[in-house]
C-alpha positions in Angstrom: 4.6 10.8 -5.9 2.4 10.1 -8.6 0.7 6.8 -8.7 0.4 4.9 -12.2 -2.4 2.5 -13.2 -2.0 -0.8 -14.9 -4.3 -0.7 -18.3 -5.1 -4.2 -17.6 -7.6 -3.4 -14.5 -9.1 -0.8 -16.6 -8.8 -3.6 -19.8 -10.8 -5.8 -17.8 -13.2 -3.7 -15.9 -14.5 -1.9 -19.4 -16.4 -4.6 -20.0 -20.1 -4.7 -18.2 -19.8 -7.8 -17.5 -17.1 -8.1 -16.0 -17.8 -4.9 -14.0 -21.1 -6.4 -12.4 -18.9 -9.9 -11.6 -16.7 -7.4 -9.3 -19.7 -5.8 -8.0 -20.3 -9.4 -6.8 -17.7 -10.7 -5.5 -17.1 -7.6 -3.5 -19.9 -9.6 -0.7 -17.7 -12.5 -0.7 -16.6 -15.8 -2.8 -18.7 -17.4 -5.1 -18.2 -20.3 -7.7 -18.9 -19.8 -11.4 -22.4 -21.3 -11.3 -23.7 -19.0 -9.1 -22.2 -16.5 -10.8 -23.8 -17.3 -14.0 -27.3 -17.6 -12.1 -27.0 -14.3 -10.6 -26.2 -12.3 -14.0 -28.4 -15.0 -16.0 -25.4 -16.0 -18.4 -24.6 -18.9 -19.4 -21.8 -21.1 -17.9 -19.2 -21.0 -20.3 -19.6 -16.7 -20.7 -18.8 -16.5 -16.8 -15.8 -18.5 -16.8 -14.5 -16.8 -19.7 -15.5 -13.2 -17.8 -13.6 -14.7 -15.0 -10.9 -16.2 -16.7 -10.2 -12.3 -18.0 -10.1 -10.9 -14.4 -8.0 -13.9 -12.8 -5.2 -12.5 -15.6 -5.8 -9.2 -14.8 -5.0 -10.0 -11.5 -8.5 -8.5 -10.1 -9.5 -12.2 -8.9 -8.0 -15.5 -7.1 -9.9 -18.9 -7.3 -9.6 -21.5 -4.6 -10.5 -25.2 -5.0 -12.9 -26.9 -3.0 -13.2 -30.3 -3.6 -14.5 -30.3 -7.7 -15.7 -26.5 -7.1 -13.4 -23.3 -7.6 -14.6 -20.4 -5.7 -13.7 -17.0 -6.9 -12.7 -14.1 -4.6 -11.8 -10.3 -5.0 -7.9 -9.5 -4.8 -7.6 -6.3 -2.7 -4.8 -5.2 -3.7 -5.9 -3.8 -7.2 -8.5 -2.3 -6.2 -6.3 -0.3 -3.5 -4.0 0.5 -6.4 -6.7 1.5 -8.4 -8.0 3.6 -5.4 -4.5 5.4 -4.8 -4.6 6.4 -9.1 -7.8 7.7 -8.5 -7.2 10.0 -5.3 -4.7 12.3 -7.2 -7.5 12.8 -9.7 -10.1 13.5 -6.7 -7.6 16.0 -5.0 -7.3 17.9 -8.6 -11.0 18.4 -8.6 -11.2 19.2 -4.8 -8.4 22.3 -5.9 -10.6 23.0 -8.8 -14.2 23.0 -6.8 -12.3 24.9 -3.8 -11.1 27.6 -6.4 -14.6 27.8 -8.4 -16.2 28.6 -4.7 -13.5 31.2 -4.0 -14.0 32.8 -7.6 -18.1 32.9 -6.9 -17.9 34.3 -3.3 -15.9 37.2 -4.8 -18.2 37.4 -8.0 -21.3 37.5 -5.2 -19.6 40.4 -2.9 -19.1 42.6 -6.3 -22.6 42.1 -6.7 -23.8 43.2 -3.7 -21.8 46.1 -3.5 
């Protein structure tokens, strides 16, 4: 079965920004100030980055007291993973059949 992709996750991952927040997160929960500190912006840009990929669905924010800590969501990222693998097992057939096509090219030439 073919797998489609929500153009949101790719809507919201386009942007460098945004990309690196992910890259982030992905070693665990942080709030929007550290955030910020880590990719030097200022306040306001992180939270609107993060605002982007809370409706994208790619993060979840949990209160602590007057901080909100922001967290990957899995399961779009296993989504996107799943899109992805039909396009890795087309190029696997493609790679497989290049190799098959230069063996027989190289036994021509050595006969």
């Amino acid at each position: 079965m073919r797998q489609t992709m929500d153009t949101a996750t790719f809507s919201a991952l386009s942007e460098p920004n945004r990309l690196r927040i992910v890259e982030l997160l992905a070693s665990g929960p942080l709030t929007v100030g550290d955030i910020a500190d880590r990719l030097q912006l200022r306040q306001p840009q992180a939270s609107k980055h993060l605002r982007v990929l809370l409706e994208a669905g790619l993060v979840e924010v949990h209160a602590d007291a007057n901080r909100r800590h922001y967290g990957l969501r899995v399961d779009p990222l296993r989504r996107l993973d799943a899109w992805l693998e039909n396009y890795r097992r087309i190029w696997s057939e493609r790679y497989d059949n290049l190799d098959v096509y230069l063996k027989k090219l190289q036994e021509k030439q050595n006969e």
